[in-house]
C-alpha positions as CSV (number, residue, x, y, z in Angstrom):
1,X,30.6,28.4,-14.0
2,X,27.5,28.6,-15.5
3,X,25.9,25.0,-17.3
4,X,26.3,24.2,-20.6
5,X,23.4,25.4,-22.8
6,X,22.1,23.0,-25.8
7,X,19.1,23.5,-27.4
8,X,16.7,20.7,-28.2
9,X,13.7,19.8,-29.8
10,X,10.6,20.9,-27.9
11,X,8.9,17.9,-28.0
12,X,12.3,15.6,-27.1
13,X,12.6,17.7,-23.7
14,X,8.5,17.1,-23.0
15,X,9.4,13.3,-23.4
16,X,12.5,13.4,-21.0
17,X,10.3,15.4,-18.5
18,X,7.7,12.9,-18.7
19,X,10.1,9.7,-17.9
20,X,8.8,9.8,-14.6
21,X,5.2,10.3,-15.1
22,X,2.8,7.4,-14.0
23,X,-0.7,7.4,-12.9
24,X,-1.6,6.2,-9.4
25,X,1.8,6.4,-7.5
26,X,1.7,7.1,-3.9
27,X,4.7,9.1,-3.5
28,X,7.5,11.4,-5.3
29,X,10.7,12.0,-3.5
30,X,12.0,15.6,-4.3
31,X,15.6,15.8,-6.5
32,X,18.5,15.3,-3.7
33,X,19.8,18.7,-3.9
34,X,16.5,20.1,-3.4
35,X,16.8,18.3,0.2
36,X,17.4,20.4,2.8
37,X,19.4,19.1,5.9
38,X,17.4,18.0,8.8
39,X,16.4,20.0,11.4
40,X,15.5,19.0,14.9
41,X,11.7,18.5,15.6
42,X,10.7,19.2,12.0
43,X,9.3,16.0,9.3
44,X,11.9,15.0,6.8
45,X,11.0,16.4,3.2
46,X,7.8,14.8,1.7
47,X,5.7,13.5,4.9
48,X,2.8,14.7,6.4
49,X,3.0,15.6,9.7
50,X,0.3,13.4,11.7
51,X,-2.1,15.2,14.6
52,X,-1.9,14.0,17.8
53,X,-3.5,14.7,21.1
54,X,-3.8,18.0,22.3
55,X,-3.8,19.6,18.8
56,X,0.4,19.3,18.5
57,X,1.2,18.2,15.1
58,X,4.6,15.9,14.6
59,X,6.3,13.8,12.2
60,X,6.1,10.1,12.4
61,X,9.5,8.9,13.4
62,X,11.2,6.4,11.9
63,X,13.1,5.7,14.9
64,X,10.3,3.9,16.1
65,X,11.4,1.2,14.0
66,X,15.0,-0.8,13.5
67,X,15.2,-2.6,10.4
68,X,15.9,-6.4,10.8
69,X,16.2,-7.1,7.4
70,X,16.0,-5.9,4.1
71,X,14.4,-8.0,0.6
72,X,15.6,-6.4,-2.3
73,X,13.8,-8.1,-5.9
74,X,14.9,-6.9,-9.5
75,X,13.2,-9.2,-11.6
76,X,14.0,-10.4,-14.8
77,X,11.7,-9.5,-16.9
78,X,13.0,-6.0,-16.7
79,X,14.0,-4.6,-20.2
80,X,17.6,-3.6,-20.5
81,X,19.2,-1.2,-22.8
82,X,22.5,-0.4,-23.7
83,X,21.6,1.6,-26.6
84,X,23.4,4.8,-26.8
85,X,20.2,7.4,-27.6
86,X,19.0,9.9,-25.8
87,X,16.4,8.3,-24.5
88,X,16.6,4.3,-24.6
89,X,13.3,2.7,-24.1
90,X,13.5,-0.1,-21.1
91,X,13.0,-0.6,-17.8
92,X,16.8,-0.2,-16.9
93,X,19.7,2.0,-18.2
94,X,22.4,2.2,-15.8
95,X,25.9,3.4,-17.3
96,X,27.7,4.1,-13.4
97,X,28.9,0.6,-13.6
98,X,31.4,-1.0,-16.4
99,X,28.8,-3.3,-18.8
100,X,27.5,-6.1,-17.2
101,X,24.9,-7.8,-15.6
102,X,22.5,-4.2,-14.9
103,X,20.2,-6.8,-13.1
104,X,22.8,-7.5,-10.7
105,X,24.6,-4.1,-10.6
106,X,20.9,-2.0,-10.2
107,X,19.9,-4.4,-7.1
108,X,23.5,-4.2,-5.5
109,X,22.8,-0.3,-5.3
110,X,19.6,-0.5,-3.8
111,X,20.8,-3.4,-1.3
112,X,23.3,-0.8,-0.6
113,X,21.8,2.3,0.0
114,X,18.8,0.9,2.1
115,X,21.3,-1.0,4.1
116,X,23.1,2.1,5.0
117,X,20.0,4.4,5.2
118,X,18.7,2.1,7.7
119,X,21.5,0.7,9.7
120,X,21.2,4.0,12.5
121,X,17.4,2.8,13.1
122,X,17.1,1.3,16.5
123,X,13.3,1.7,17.8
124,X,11.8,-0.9,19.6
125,X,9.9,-2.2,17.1
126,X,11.6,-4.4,14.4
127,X,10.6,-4.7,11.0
128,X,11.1,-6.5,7.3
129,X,11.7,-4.3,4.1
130,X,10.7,-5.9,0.9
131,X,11.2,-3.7,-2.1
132,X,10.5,-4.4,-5.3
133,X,11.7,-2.4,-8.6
134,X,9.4,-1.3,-11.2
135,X,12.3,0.9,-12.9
136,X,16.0,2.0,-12.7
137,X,15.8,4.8,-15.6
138,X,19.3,6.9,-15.6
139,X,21.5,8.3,-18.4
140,X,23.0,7.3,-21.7
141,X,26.5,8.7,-22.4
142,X,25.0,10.7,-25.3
143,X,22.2,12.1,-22.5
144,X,24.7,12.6,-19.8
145,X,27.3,14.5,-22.1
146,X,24.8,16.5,-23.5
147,X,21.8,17.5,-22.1
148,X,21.4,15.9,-18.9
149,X,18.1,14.5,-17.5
150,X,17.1,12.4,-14.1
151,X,17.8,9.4,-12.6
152,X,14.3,8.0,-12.3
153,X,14.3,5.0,-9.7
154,X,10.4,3.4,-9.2
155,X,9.9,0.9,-6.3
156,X,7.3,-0.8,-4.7
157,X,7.6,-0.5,-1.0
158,X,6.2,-3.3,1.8
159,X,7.3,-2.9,5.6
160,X,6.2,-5.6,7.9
161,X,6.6,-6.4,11.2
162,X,9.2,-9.2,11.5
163,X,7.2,-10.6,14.8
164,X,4.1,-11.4,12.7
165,X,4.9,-10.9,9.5
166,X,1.8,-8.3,9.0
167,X,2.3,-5.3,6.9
168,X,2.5,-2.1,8.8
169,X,0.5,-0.4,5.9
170,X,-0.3,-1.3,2.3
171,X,2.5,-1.6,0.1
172,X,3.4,1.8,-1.5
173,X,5.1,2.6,-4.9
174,X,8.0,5.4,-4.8
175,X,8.9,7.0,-7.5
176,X,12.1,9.0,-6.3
177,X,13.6,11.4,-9.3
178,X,17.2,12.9,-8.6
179,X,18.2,15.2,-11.4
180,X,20.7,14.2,-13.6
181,X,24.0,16.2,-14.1
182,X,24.9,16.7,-18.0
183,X,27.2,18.2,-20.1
184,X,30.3,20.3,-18.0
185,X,28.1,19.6,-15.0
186,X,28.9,15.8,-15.4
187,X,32.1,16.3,-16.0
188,X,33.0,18.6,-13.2
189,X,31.0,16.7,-10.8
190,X,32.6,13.4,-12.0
191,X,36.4,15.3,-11.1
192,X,34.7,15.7,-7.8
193,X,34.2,12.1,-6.9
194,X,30.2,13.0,-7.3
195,X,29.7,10.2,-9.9
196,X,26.6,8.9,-11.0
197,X,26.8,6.0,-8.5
198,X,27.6,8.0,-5.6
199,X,25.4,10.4,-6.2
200,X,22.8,7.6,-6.5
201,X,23.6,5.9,-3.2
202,X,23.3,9.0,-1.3
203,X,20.2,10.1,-2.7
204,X,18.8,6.5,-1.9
205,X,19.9,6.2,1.1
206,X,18.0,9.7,1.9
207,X,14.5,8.3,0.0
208,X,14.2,5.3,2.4
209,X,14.8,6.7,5.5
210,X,11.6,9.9,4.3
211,X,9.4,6.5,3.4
212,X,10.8,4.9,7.0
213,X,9.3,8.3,8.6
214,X,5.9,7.8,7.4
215,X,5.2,4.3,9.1
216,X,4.2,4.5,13.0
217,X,4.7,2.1,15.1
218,X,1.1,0.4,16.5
């Protein structure tokens, strides 16, 4: 079946393709169907491979680490809309939960997904994840039953030994984009059980452990 097609203004779609645009950010993560499984020996999607002795490149491994605990801040200061435009200008619009607190709801996801992304991680050396959001930017109902869009989820990243407290590496923001469904695409994807939120976790879950992978132990 093949998407629905709605034409919009030219300079409307150049705004929704720059909701993710920022200067200076370290890294992107690629949309979650663009992710290809895992395959043995090879670095998981968006990390260098690193050269080590004897000229043999390989990936850093995340299973170097286990994660000992996990700091998730949303502050308040955030902007929240529940404006029903196309594009609602704040720092959070979330619509896969029933109206609430989108504080609250936005951080539960997060503590979720990097909870489960993590909890397979059992290298010897243990670590503190503090992550702090900069933005939670998904769909209105008008974008989602319409034209469609991305999920556009900004965080800044700190990984720290839990020994010493020391950071492994400077703190790193992630902007991870996940396209989001619209029109019959939403719909049919919602019949699926691939809601927003699911869709969401599973794409989370699968940013963390690529920014786990860049960190080596030392």
């Amino acid at each position: 079946m093949q998407p629905l097609k709605i034409i919009v203004p030219a300079v409307f779609v150049l705004a929704l393709a720059g909701c993710g645009g920022m200067p200076d950010l370290a890294s992107r993560s690629a949309p979650f169907e663009a992710v290809p499984p895992a395959q043995a020996g090879a670095a998981p999607a968006g990390v260098t491979p690193v050269a080590q002795p004897g000229g043999v490149a390989t990936a850093p491994r995340a299973g170097a680490l286990s994660v000992s605990q996990i700091n998730v801040t949303v502050p308040r200061t955030l902007s929240v809309s529940e404006a029903n435009s196309y594009y609602p200008r704040a720092d959070i619009v979330w619509r896969g939960d029933l109206i609430g607190d989108r504080h609250a709801q936005v951080q539960a996801i997060l503590e979720q997904a990097f909870a489960e992304g993590t909890a397979s991680l059992s290298g010897p050396t243990a670590v503190v994840v503090d992550v702090q959001l900069v933005r939670f930017h998904s769909l209105s109902e008008k974008a989602r039953y319409s034209i469609g869009g991305v999920h556009n989820i900004i965080f800044d990243l700190t990984v720290r030994r839990a020994s010493t407290g020391q950071p492994l590496a400077p703190t790193r923001r992630v902007v991870a984009d996940l396209e989001a469904f619209g029109g019959k695409m939403a719909i049919e994807a919602d019949r699926r059980g691939e809601t927003q939120k699911v869709r969401v976790l599973a794409f989370l879950r699968q940013t963390i452990r690529n920014e786990l992978a860049k960190f080596v132990s030392g």
